[in-house]
C-alpha positions, 0 to 999 in steps of 0.5 A, spaced: 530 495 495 528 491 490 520 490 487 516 485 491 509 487 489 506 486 482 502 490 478 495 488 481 497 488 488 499 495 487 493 497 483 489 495 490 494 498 495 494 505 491 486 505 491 485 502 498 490 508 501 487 513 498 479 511 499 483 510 507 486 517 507 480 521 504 475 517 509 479 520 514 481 528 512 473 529 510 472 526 518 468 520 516 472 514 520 476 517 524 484 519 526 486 511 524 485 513 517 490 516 516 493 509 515 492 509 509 498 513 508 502 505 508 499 502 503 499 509 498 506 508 499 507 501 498 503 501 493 508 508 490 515 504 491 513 498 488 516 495 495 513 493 502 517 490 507 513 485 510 513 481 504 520 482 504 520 479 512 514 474 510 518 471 503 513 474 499 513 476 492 507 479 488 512 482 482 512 477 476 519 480 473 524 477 477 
C-alpha cells in the first residue's frame, strides 16, 4: 500500500468518520452511520483505494 492521502485529506476523513460513527451509536441518524468506519480508517492508513483505482493522490511526498 503506499500513502495516497495527504495531511488535509486525512484531517477531514478522521473527523468526518468519527462525527458519522458518534451520530450513529447515540441513535441520531441511523444504522448508515456506521459508514463512517470507512473514511476513519482511510484517514488511519493514510491509504484508500479508490484513489488508487481513480489515479488519485492527495500526499505531497512522493
Amino acid at each position: 500500500m503506499q500513502i495516497n492521502v495527504g495531511a488535509i485529506d486525512k484531517i477531514i476523513r478522521v473527523v468526518a468518520g468519527i462525527v458519522l460513527i458518534a451520530l450513529a451509536a447515540i441513535g441520531t441518524i441511523g444504522l448508515w452511520g456506521w459508514i463512517g468506519v470507512v473514511p476513519l480508517l482511510t484517514g488511519l492508513f493514510n491509504f484508500c483505494p479508490l484513489y488508487s483505482l481513480l489515479g488519485i493522490n492527495t500526499c505531497k511526498i512522493s
